[in-house]
N, C-alpha and C positions, 0 to 999 in steps of 0.2 A: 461721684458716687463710688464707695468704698465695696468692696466684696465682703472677702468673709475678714474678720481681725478679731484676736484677741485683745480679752483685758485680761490681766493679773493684778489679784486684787491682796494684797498680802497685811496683816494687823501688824502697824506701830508698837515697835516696844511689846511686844503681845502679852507674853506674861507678869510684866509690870503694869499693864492697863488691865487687864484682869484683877489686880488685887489692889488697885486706885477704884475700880469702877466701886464696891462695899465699903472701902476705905477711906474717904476725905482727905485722912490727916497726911493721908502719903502724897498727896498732889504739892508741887516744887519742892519735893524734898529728892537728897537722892536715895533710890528704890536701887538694892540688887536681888535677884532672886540665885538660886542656890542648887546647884547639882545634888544627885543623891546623896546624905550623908553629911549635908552643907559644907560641902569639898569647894566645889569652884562656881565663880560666876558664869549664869548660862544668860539669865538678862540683864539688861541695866537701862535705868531711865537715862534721860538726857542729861540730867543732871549730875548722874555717876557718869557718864561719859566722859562728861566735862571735868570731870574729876581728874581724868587720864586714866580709869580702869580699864582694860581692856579684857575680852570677852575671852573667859575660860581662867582668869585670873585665880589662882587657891585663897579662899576668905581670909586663912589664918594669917597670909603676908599686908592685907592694909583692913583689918577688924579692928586694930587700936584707930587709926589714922581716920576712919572711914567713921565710925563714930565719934569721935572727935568733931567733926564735922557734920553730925546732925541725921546721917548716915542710915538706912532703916536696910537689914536682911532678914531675907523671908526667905523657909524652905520652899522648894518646887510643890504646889500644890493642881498636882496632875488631872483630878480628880473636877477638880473646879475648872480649870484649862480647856480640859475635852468638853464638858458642857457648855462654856460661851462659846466654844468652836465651832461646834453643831448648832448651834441658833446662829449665828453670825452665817455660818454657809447657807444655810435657811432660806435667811434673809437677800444672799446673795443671789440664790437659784431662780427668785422671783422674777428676777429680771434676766433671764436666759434659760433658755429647755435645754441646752448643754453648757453642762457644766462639768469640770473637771477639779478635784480635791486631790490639790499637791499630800496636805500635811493638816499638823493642826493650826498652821498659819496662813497658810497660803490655798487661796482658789483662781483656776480659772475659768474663763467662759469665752463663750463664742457669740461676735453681736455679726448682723450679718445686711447689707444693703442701705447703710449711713452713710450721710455724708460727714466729712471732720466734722465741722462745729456740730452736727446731730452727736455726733460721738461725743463729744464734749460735753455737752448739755445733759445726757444721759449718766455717764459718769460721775458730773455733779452730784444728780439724784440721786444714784446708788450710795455717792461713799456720806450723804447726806441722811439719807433713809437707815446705812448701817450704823452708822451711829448712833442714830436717834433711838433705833427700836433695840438696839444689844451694846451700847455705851462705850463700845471699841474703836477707835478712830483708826481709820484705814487709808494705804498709800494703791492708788491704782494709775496701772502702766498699760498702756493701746497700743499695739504694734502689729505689722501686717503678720507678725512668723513671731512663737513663742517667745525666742530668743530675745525681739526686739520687744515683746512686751513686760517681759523681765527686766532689760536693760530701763524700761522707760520706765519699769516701778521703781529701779535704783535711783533715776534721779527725781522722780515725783517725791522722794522722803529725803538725798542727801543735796539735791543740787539748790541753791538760790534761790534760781528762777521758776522752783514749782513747789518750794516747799507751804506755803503760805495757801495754796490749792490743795494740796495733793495730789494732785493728778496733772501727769504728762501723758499727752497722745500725740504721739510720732506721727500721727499721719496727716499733723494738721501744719508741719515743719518741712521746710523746703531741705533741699539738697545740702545745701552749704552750712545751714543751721546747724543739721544732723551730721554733716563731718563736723562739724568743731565740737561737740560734744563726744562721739568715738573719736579724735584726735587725743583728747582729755583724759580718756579713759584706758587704763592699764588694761592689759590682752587678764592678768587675773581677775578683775573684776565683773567679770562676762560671762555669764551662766554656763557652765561644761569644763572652761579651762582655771584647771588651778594651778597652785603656787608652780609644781614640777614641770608643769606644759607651760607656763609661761616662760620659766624656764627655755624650757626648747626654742620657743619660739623666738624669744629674745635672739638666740643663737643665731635663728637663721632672716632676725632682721626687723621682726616683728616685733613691735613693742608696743603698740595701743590698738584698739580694736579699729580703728578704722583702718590700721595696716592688715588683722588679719582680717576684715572686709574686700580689701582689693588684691589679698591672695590670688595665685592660680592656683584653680580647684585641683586640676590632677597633681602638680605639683606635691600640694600640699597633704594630699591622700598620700600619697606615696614616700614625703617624711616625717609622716605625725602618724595619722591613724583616721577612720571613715567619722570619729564622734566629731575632729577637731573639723574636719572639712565639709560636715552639715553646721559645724556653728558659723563657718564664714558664709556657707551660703544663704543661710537663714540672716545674719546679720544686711546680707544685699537685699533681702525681702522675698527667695525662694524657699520657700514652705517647707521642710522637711519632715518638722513632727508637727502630728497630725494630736486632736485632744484626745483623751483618753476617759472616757465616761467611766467606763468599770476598769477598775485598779487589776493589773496580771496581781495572780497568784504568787505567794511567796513559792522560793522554792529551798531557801534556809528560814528557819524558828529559830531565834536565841531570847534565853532568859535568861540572864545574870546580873546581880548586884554585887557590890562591896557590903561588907558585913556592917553592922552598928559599930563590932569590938572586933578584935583577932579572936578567933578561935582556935581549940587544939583538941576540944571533945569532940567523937563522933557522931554523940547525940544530936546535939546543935545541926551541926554539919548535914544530920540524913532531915532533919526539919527544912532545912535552904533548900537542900534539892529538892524534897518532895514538895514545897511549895512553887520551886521554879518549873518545876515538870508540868502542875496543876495549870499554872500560866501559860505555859507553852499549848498544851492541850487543848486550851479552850480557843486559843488562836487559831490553832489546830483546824479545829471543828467548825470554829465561824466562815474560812473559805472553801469548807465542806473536802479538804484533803487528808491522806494518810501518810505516815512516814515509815520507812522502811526501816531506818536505825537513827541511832542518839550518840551524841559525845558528851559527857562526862566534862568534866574538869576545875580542879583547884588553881589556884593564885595563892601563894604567899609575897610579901609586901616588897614590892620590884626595888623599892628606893630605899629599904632599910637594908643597908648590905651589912648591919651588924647581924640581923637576924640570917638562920639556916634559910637559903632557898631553894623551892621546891617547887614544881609549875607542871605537875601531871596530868596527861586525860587521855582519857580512854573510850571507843566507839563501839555499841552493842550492838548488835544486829540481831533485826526482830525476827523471830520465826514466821510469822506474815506481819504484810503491812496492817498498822492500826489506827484511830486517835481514839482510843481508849484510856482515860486518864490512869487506871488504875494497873494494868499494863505497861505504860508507859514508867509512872512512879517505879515498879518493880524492878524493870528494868535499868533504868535511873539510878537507883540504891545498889544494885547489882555493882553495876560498874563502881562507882565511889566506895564499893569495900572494897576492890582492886586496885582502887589507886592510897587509899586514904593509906598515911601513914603517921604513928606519932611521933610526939619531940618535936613538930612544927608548930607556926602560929599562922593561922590560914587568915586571907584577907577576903577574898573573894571567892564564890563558887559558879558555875551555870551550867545549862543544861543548851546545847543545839541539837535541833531536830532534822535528820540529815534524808535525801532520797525522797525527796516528796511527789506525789504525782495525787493525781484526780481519783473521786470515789468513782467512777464510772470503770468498769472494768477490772476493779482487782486481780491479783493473781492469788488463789489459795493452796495453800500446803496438799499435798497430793494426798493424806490421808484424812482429810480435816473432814468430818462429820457435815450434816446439813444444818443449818442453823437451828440450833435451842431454845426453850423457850426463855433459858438462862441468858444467853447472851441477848435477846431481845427484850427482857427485861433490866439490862446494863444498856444498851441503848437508851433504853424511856429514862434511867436514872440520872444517865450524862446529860442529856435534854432537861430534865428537872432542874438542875445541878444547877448547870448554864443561866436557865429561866430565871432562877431565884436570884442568885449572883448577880445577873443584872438589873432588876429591878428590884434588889433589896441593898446594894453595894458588894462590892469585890469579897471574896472569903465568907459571905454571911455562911455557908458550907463549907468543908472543908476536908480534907481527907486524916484520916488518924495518923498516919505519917506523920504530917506538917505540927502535929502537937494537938494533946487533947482539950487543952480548955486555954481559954484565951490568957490567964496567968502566965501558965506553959508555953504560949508561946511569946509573950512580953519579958519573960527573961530569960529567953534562951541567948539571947545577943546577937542573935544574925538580922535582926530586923533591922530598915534603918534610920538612922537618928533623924528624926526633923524637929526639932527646938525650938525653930522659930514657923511654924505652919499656922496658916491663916485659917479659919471656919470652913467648911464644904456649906459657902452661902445657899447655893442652887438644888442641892442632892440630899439635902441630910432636914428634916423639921426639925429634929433639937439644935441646929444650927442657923435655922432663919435669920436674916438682916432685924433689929429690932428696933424700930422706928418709934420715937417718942412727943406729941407733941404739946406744949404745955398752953 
């Protein structure tokens, strides 16, 4: 009889099975999906895999080759992603009262007094039930310590012997089983240590996870660092991180894209930020915190060394803390006439929201008045604001900053290009699947 163990439950290809699930014709063909601006590959089917694409690829270097070969790219359509994400975890939750939301791919849970094959059997069902009820096919990993349930989603999707399952549970694997498998496994392929700490650890001798497994703990505290030396102990099956039902609070906000085009107006330019501001803020407000001050900042194009470069920002600091969108913007715009300069061609812009702490206890400016009826009617408007924006889609609101009529801001050029974007099947009714039968 098992105590408490994690599963990790993480979606297949996620955003390529997202746009197969409405799609048909993309099933064996190969699917990449598309960074902001259809810059680089973020997903790929199996079949792009097997292509030898590798992940972060720029489109523009295999777009002849890759359609040539029958080839489909889709921009990232974010919008769609986040809604099967939240039904998929749904779905997951039913079978756990705790449960933990890595991302928009990944969940975990906590199952607690199984035996293995109970585990097993269980597992079946879930990644059986998620499929059926939300069309995403899922890789799930059992391990007594996160660690090992990550490691055991790794090979539940890339190993032989569990890809035809999906599902590996570590706890139903003797001793010996489970060293030749971390023998197999490179120290970077192990949740916490990347390419640089592998690196190190190479150095001092460690090269697959079952070496940093039979590490000495103090040792290794004392030449790595306390993250590398809960991942060996957590590899042995000692517990270190615990699940985490409610997500900590950010304590940076960053909103930035790359532009559609280069820019050199400053019109353009105070539209970007006040709509990245607008972004920021409502993030803002959703974990109910304030920020103290903002960074600014331009990009011009790092790899065009024929163009001028310029790479400015600048930090405002608020007179009190706020998340007041409108405020924020002001401030926002402030700085970017400080830094903006002409005769450049700008690529990118954002805004970070810097100093953040909790509404609970603010600190107020020593002369600042008792609240008005004015500022508590900017409250109920930000709250409107929010309300509508989510249940009507992103921007149905908007601030005049960001441009006055949707014309305005379809040519301003800071938007960014998706060319190839699929339907918003889920969120939009003039978008509906449309099902024909004769």
């Amino acid at each position: 009889m098992s105590d408490k163990v994690f599963a990790l439950i993480d979606g297949n290809n996620f955003y390529v099975s997202c746009e197969r699930l409405f799609n048909p014709a993309l099933h064996h063909r190969p699917v990449v999906v598309l960074s902001n601006n259809d810059g680089c590959c973020v997903a790929r089917s199996n079949e792009a895999k097997a292509m030898g694409i590798a992940m972060g690829t720029p489109y523009f270097r295999i777009k002849d080759a890759f359609e040539r070969a029958g080839g489909i790219a889709l921009s990232s359509n974010y919008t769609l992603y986040a809604d099967l994400s939240q039904r998929r975890m749904a779905v997951i939750g039913h079978s756990s009262d705790r449960q933990e939301i890595y991302s928009i791919v990944e969940s975990c849970i906590e199952w607690t007094g199984l035996r293995p094959p109970e585990l097993s059997s269980l597992a079946t069902r879930l990644r059986q039930q998620v499929t059926r009820w939300t069309g995403i096919p899922v890789g799930i990993g059992i391990g007594h310590t996160k660690t090992l349930a990550k490691f055991a989603n790794h090979l539940a999707k890339k190993h032989p012997d569990f890809k035809d399952s999906g599902i590996c549970n570590l706890t139903a694997l003797g001793t010996d089983t489970l060293r030749n498998y971390l023998l197999a496994t490179p120290t970077n392929a192990i949740w916490g240590i990347g390419r640089r700490w592998a690196r190190r650890l190479a150095a001092l001798g460690l090269h697959n996870a079952w070496d940093l497994r039979e590490a000495d703990s103090s040792s290794l505290r004392q030449q790595t660092n306390v993250v590398v030396a809960k991942t060996a102990l957590e590899l042995r099956g000692t517990r270190c991180l615990s699940l985490e039902r409610i997500p900590p609070s950010r304590q940076q906000i960053i909103s930035s894209r790359s532009f559609g085009q280069l820019l050199s107006e400053p019109g353009p330019l105070r539209q970007a930020i006040s709509a990245y501001t607008a972004r920021a803020a409502e993030k803002l407000r959703r974990q109910a915190s304030y920020t103290h001050s903002l960074t600014v900042f331009l990009n011009t194009p790092p790899f065009q060394e024929r163009l001028p470069q310029y790479h400015p920002s600048v930090t405002v600091r608020l007179q009190e803390p706020t998340q007041d969108t409108l405020t924020l913007t002001q401030a926002a715009l402030r700085g970017l006439t400080t830094i903006y300069r002409p005769g450049y061609l700008y690529q990118k812009a954002g805004v970070m929201l810097l100093e953040i702490s909790s509404a609970q206890g603010q600190q107020r400016t020593l002369f600042k008045e008792q609240e008005t009826r004015s500022s508590r009617n900017r409250e109920q408007l930000l709250e409107v604001m929010d309300l509508i924006n989510q249940n009507m889609g992103r921007e149905t609101l908007w601030t005049a900053s960001q441009g006055l009529t949707l014309l305005e801001r379809s040519k301003a050029g800071w938007r960014m290009n998706r060319r190839h974007l699929s339907p918003a099947y889920t969120t939009r009714w003039d978008q509906l699947p449309t099902v024909q039968a004769f």
